[in-house]
NUKOLDO-142646 format. One line per field, with one value per residue (C-alpha): residue in three letters; x, y, z negated; residue number from 0. Coordinates in pm, whole numbers. Layout:
N
code = (Ala; ...)
px = (X; ...)
py = (Y; ...)
pz = (Z; ...)
pos = (NUM; ...)
This chain:
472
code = (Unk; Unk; Unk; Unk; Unk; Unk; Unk; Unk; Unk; Unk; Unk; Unk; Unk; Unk; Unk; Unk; Unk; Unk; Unk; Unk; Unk; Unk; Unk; Unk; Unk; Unk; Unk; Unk; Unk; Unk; Unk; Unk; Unk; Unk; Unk; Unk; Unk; Unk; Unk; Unk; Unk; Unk; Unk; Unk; Unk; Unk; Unk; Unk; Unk; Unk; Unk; Unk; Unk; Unk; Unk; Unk; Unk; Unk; Unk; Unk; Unk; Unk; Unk; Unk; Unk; Unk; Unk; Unk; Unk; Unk; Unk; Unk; Unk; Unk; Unk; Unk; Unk; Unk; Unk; Unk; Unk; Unk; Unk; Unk; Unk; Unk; Unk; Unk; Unk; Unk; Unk; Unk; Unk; Unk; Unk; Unk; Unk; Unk; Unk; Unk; Unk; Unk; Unk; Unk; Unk; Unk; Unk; Unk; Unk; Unk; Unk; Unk; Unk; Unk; Unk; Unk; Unk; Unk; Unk; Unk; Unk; Unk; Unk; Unk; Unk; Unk; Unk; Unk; Unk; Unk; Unk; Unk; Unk; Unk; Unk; Unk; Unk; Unk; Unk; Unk; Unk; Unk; Unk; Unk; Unk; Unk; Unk; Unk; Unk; Unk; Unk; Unk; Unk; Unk; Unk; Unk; Unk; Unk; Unk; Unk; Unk; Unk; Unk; Unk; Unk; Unk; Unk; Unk; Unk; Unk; Unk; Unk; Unk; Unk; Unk; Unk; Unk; Unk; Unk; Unk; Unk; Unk; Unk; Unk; Unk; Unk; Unk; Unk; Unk; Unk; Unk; Unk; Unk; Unk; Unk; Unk; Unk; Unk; Unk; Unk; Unk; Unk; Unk; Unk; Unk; Unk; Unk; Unk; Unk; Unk; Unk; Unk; Unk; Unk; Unk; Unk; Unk; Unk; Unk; Unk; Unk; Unk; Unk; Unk; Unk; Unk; Unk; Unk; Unk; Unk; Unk; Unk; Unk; Unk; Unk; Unk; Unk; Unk; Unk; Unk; Unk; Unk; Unk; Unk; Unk; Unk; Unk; Unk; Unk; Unk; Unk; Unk; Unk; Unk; Unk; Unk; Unk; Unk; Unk; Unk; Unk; Unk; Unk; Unk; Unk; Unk; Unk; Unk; Unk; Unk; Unk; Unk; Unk; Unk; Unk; Unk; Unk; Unk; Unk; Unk; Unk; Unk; Unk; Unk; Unk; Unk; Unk; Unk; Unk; Unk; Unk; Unk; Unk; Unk; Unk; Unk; Unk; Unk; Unk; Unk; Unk; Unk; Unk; Unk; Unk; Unk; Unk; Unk; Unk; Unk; Unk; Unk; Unk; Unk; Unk; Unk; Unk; Unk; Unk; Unk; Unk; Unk; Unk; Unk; Unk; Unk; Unk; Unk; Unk; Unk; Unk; Unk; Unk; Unk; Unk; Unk; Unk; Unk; Unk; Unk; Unk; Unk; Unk; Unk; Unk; Unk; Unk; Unk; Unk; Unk; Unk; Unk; Unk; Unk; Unk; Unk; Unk; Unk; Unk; Unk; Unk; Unk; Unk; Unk; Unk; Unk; Unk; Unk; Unk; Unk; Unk; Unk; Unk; Unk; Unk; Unk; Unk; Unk; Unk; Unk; Unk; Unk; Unk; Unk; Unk; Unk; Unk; Unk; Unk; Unk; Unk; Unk; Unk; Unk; Unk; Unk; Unk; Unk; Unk; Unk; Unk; Unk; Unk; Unk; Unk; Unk; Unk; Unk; Unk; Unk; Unk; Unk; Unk; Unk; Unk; Unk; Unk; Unk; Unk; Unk; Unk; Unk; Unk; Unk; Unk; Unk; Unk; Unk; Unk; Unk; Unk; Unk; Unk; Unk; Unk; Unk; Unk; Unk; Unk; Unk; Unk; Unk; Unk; Unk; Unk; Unk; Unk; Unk; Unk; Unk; Unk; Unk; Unk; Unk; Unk; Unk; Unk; Unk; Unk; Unk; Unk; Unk; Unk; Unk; Unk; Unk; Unk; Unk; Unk; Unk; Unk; Unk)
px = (8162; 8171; 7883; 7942; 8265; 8184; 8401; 8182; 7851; 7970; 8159; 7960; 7632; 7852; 8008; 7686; 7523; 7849; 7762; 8064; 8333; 8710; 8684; 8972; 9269; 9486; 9855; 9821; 10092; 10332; 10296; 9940; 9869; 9765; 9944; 9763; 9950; 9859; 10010; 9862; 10037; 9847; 10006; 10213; 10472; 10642; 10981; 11105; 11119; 10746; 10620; 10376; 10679; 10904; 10596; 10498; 10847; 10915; 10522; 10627; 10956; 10819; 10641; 10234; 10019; 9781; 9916; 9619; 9770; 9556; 9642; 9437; 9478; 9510; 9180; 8962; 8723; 8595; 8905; 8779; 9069; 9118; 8745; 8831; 9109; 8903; 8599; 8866; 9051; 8700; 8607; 8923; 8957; 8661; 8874; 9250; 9485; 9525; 9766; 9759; 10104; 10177; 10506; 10404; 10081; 10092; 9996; 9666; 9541; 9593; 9224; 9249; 8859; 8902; 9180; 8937; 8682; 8919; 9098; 8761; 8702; 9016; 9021; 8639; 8751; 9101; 9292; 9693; 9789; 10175; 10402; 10758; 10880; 10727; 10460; 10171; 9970; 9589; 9531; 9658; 9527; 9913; 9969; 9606; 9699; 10018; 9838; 9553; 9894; 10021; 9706; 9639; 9986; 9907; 9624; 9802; 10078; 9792; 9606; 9949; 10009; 9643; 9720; 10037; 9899; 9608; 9813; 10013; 9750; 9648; 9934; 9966; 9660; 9735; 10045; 9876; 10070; 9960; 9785; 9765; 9876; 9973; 9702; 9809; 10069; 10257; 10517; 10569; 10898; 11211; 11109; 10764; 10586; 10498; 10331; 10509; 10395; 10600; 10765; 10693; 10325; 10263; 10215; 10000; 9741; 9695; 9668; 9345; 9219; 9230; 9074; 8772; 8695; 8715; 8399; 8610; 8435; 8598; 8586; 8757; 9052; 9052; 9140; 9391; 9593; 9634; 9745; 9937; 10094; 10010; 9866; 9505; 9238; 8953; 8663; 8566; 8893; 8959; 8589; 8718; 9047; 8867; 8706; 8976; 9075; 9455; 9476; 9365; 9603; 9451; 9463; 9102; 9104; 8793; 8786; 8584; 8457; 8211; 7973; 8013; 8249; 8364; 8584; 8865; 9026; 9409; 9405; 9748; 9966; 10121; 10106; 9806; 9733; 9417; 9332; 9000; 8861; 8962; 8839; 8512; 8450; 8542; 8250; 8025; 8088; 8019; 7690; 7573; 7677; 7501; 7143; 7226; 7303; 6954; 7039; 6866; 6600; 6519; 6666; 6353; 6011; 5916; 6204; 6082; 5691; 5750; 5785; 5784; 5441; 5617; 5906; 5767; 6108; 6176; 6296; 6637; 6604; 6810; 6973; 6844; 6711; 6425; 6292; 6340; 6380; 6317; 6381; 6328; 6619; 6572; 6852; 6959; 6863; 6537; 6565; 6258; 6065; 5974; 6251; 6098; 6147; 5890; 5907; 5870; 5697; 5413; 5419; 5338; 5058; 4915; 4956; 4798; 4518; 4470; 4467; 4233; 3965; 4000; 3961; 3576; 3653; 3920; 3761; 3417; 3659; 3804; 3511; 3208; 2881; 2614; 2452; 2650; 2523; 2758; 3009; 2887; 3145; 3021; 2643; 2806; 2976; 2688; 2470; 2700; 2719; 2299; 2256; 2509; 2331; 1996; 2155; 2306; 2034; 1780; 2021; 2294; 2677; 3002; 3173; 2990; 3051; 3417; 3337; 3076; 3343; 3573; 3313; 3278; 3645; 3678; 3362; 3546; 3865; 3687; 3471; 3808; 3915; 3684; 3672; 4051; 3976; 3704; 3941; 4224; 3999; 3849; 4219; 4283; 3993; 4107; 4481; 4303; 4135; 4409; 4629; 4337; 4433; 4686; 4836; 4899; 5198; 5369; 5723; 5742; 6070; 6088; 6231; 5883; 5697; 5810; 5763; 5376; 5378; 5513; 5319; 4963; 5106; 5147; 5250; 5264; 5273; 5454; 5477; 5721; 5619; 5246; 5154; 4904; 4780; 4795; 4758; 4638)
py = (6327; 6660; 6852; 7192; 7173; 7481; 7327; 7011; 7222; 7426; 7156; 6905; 7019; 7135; 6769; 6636; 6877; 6796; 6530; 6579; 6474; 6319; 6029; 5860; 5973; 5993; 6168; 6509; 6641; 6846; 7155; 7153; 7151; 7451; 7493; 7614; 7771; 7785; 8017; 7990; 8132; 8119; 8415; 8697; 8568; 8274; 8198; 8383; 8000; 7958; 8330; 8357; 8598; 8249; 8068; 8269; 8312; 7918; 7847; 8098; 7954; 7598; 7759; 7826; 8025; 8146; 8155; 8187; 8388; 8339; 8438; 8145; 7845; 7527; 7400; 7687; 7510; 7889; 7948; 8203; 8189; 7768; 7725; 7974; 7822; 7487; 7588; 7760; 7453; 7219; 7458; 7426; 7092; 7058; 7183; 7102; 6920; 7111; 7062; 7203; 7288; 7379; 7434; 7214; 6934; 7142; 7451; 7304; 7100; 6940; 6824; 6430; 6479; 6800; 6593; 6318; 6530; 6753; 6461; 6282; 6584; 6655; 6246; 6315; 6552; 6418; 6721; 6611; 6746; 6813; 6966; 7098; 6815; 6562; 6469; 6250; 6017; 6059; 5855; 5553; 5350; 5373; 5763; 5765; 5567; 5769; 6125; 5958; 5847; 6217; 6409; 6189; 6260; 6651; 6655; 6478; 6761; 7009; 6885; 6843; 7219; 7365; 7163; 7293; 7669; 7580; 7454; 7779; 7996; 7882; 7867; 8284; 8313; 8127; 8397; 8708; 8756; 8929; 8692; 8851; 9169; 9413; 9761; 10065; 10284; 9941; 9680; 9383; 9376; 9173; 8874; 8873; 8846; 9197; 9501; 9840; 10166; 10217; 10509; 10604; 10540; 10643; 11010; 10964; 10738; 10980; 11254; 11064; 10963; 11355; 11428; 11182; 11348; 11712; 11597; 11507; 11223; 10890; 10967; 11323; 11159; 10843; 11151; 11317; 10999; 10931; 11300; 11378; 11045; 10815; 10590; 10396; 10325; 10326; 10456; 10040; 10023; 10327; 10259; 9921; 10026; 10271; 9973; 9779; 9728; 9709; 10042; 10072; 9847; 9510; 9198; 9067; 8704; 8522; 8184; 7904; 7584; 7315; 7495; 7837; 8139; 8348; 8601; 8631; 8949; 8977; 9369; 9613; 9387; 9690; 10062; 10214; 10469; 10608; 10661; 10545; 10875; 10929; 10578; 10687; 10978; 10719; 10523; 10852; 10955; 10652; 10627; 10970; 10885; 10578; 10737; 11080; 10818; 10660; 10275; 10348; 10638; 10720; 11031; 11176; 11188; 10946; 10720; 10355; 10402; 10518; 10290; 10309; 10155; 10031; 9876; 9777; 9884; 10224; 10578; 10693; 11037; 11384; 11560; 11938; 12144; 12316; 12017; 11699; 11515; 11146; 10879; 10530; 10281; 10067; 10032; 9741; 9551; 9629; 10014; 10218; 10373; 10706; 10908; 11209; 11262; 11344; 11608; 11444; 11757; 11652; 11310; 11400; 11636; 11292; 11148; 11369; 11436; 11036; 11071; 11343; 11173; 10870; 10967; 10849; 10545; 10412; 10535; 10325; 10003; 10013; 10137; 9896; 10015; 10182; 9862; 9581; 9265; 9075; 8876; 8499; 8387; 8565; 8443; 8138; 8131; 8312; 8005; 7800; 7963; 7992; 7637; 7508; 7747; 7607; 7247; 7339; 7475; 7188; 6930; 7077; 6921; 7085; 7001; 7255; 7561; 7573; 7499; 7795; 8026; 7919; 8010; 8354; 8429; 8394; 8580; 8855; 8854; 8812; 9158; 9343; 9219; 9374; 9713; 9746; 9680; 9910; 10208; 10130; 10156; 10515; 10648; 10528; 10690; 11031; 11004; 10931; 11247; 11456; 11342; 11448; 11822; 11960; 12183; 11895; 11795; 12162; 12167; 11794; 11658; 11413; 11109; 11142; 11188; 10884; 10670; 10781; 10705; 10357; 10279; 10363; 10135; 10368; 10317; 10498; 10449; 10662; 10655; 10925; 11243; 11130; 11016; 10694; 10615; 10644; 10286; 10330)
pz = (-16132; -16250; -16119; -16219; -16004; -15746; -15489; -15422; -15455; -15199; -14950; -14939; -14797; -14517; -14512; -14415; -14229; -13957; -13737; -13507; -13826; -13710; -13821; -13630; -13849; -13596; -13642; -13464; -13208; -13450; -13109; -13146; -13493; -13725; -14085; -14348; -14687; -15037; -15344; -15651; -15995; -16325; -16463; -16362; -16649; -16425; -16303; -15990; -15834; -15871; -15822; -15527; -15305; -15357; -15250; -14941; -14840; -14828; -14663; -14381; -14351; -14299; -13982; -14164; -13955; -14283; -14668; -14919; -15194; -15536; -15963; -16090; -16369; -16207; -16371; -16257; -16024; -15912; -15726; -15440; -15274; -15232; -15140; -14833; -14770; -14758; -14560; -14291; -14231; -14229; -13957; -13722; -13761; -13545; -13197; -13277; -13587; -13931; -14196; -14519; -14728; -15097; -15240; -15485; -15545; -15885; -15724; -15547; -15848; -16192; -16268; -16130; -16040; -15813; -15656; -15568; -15443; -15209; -15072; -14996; -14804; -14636; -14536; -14360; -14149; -14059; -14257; -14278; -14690; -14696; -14984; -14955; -15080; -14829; -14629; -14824; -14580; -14797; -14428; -14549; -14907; -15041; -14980; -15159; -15419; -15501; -15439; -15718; -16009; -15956; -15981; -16304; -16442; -16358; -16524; -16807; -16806; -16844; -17123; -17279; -17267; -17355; -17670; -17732; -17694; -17885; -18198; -18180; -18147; -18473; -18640; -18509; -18678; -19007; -19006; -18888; -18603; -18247; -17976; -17630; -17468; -17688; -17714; -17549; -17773; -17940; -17807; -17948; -18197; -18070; -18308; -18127; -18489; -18504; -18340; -18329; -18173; -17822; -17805; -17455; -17496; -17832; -17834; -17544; -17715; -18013; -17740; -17607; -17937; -18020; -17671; -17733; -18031; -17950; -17676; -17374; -17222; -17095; -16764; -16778; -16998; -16720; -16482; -16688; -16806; -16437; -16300; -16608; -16734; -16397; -16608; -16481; -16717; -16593; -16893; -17008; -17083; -17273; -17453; -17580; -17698; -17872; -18081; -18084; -18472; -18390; -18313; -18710; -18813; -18841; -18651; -18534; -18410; -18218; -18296; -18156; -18295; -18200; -18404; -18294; -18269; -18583; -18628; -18873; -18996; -19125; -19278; -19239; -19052; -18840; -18825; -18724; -18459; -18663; -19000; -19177; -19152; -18783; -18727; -18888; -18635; -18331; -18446; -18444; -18167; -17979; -18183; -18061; -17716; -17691; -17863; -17587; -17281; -17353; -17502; -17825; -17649; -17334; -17183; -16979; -17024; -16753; -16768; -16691; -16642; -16259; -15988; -15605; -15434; -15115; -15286; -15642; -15796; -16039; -15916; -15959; -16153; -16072; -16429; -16331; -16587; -16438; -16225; -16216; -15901; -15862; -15579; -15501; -15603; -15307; -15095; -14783; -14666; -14898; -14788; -14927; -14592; -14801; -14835; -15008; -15368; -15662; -15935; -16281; -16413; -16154; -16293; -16646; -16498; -16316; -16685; -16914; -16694; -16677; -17055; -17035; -16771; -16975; -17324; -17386; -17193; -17401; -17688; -17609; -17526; -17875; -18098; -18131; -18052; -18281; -18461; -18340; -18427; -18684; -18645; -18570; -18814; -19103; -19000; -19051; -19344; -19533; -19394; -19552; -19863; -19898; -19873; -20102; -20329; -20309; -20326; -20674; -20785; -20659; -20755; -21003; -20966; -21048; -20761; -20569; -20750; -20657; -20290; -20324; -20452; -20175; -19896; -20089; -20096; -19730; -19665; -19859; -19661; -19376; -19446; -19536; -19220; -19020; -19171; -19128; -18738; -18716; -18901; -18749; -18402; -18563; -18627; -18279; -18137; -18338; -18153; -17803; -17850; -17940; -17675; -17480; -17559; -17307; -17601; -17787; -17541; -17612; -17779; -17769; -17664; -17371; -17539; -17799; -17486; -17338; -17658; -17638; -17236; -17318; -17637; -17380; -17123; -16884; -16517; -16250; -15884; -15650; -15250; -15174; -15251; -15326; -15643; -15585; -15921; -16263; -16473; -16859)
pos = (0; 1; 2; 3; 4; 5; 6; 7; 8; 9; 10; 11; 12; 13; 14; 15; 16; 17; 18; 19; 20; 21; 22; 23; 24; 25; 26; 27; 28; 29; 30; 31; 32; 33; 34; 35; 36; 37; 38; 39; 40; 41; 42; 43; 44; 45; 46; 47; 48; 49; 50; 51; 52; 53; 54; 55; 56; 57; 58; 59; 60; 61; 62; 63; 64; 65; 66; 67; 68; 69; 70; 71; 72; 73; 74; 75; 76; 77; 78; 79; 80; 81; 82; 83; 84; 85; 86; 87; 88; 89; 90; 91; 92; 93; 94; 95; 96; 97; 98; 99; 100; 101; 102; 103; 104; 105; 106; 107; 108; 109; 110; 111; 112; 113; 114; 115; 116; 117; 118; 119; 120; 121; 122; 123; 124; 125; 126; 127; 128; 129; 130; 131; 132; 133; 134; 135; 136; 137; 138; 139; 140; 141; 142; 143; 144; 145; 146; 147; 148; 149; 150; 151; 152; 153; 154; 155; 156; 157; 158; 159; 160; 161; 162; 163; 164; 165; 166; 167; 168; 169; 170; 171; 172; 173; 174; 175; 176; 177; 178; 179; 180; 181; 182; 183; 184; 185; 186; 187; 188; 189; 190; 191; 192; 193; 194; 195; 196; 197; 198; 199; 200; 201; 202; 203; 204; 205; 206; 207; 208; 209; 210; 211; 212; 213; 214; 215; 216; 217; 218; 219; 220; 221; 222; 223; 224; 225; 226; 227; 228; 229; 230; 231; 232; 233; 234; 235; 236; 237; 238; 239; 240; 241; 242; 243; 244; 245; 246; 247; 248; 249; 250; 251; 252; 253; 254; 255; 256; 257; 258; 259; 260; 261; 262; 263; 264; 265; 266; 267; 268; 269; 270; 271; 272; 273; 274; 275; 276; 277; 278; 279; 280; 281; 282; 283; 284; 285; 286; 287; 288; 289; 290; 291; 292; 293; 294; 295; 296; 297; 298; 299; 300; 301; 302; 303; 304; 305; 306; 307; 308; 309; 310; 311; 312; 313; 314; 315; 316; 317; 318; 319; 320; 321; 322; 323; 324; 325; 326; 327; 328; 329; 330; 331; 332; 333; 334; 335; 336; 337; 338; 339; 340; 341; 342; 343; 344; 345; 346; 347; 348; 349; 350; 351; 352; 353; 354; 355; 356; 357; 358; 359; 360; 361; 362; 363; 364; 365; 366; 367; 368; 369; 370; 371; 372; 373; 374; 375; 376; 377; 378; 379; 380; 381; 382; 383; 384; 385; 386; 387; 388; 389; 390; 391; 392; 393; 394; 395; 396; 397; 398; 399; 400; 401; 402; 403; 404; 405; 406; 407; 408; 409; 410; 411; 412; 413; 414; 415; 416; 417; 418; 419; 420; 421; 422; 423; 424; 425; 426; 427; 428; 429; 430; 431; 432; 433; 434; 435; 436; 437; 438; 439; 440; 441; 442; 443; 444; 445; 446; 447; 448; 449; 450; 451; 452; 453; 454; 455; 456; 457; 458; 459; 460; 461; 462; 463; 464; 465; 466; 467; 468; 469; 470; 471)
């Protein structure tokens, strides 16, 4: 079977922790038995017969004590809702009789191995399974057998219609016509093969692309589309309609293969909202928000290289100008015991005079000592090289003067080698020292400061208030 399905990962270890199942199948007392619903609707787009009201309405009316009510496909096996819905009636089957009752077998399944798995469960625990349009006995190996031929012709239904929406999705595609909901500011025309702006929405959309580019952030225009317009977007909403390339006038279409996903791009297939050089500025601004938010630099000086001792996690940092207050991101049930806060300007104190203290040591870690021996693999190579040389010269032979010149080749890059570490450590050594110098860290901004912080490795521990080491 199916093992990703979520709803036998998460029934069955309760199946067989219960030693106390019902395994005797017996018809309950129709007084003491308690009836279960279940709505499900894929979409919101449905007939009024099979909306979840209809549904609820005709659950209640057949006398259930609890309706689930769930917007889910059929084949979702992550359906919150069922699994509840499932686990509840597992758990009162244990004192009295429970039924369970859909409108339709439709609306609890169409995947013939979900069916399989449920009903196993459901027959464990001596859960009755009605619809509307009858009672089915999953007690008895006929009921079974017909609950098994319906599922399969469900599921058979299903695959049917994911073809059929697959096929026309391409065929939209091959056409350039809209797929999905249509972008704030159009409707869809009357023939359905074409997007046009929607003259109650339209003004309103170039009134928040102007707004976004005169500075306004998301979250201010979030606010005013709801007081002024009551409209809700929340600001990820707003941000990807911003990107969205219909609003430009072009159809963008994500399509997946076996081999990956691609996009394809049909150009001026409707009016657009923007023009190129509006369109231009969008992408600007989000650029400049993005590098002052901190996702291509960090924001402050000590962002990321401070973490709390007790809880091993960062510190949450305060946006004031003069100082900068930070505090320890743990929360419950991990709740941080120190509930002071430290000043960031004290941090980088704790740093530079780390940097300062430290200076010779780092600089004697990197730098080799006066009249260090050589390297063993140079001793060896020039050993190598000496005694093919007296060979030749004892013996003669061609052969070895292109192994000698070889050996002397690598010697050479080898050497190079070397003296590029030992500069590179000497310009290191120079830099070490000037960080060393307080005045060196004057005028810098915080996001250059930070780079240096992280390039050094630099963490620090916090405890509170107190500032319990520095870590080079």
């Amino acid at each position: 079977m199916n093992s990703n399905l979520s709803l036998q990962a998460d029934l069955v270890p309760a199946i067989r922790s219960d030693s106390n199942v019902n395994k005797s199948h017996t018809h309950p007392i129709a007084g003491s038995m308690l009836i279960l619903g279940y709505a499900r609707v894929s979409t919101k787009h449905l007939s009024q017969a099979t909306s979840i009201p209809n549904q609820v309405a005709r659950l209640e009316a057949y006398g259930c004590h609890k309706v689930w009510k769930e917007r889910a496909s059929s084949g979702d096996s992550d359906r919150s809702e069922f699994q509840d819905m499932i686990a509840y009636a597992m758990k009162a089957a244990k004192s009295q009789s429970v039924c369970i009752v859909v409108s339709e077998r439709e609306r609890l399944w169409r995947n013939l191995e979900e069916q399989m798995i449920v009903l196993q469960h459901l027959y464990d625990h001596g859960i009755e399974f009605h619809d509307l349009a009858g009672k089915i006995e999953i007690h008895e190996p006929e009921g079974r057998l017909t609950t098994h031929i319906l599922g399969a012709a469900a599921e058979f239904q299903r695959n049917l219609t994911i073809k059929k929406v697959k096929r026309q999705k391409a065929e939209a595609r091959d056409q350039g016509l809209p797929l999905g909901k249509p972008p704030f500011g159009y409707q869809l025309s009357d023939d359905k093969r074409q997007l046009e702006p929607d003259p109650n929405t339209w003004n309103i959309a170039k009134e928040i692309v102007n707004r976004y580019l005169q500075g306004e952030g998301l979250h201010r225009i979030s606010s005013w589309l709801l007081k002024t317009h009551g409209i809700k977007r929340d600001r990820a909403s707003i941000s990807r309609w911003l990107d969205s390339p219909k609003i430009s006038g072009h159809q963008r279409y994500i399509i997946t293969e076996k081999d990956g996903t691609c996009e394809k791009w049909v150009y001026n297939t409707h009016k657009a909202l923007v023009t190129p050089e509006i369109e231009k500025s969008i992408i600007q601004r989000k650029k400049n928000n993005k590098a002052h938010c901190g996702n291509n630099q960090p924001l402050y000086a000590v962002s990321g290289i401070v973490h709390c001792k007790s809880c091993e996690v960062g510190i949450n940092w305060s946006n004031q100008k003069e100082f900068r207050y930070g505090r320890c991101k743990g929360k419950f049930p991990k709740k941080c015991p120190h509930s002071g806060t430290v000043r960031a300007d004290r941090v980088e104190q704790a740093i530079i005079t780390a940097i300062c203290l430290r200076a010779d040591e780092i600089a004697e870690a990197i730098l080799p000592p006066k009249g260090d021996r050589p390297d063993p693999e140079i001793l060896k190579l020039e050993q190598q090289i000496q005694k093919k040389k007296q060979f030749h010269k004892e013996n003669g032979g061609d052969g070895l003067e292109q192994d000698i010149w070889k050996l002397e080749t690598e010697l050479a890059h080898m050497r190079n080698q070397i003296d590029a570490r030992h500069q590179n450590n000497e310009r290191n050594n120079e830099v070490i020292q000037m960080l060393a110098q307080p005045t060196f860290w004057d005028g810098m901004s915080e996001q250059d400061r930070n780079l240096i912080y992280k390039d050094l490795g630099i963490v620090v521990w916090v405890r509170g208030r107190e500032i319990v080491s520095v870590e080079l």
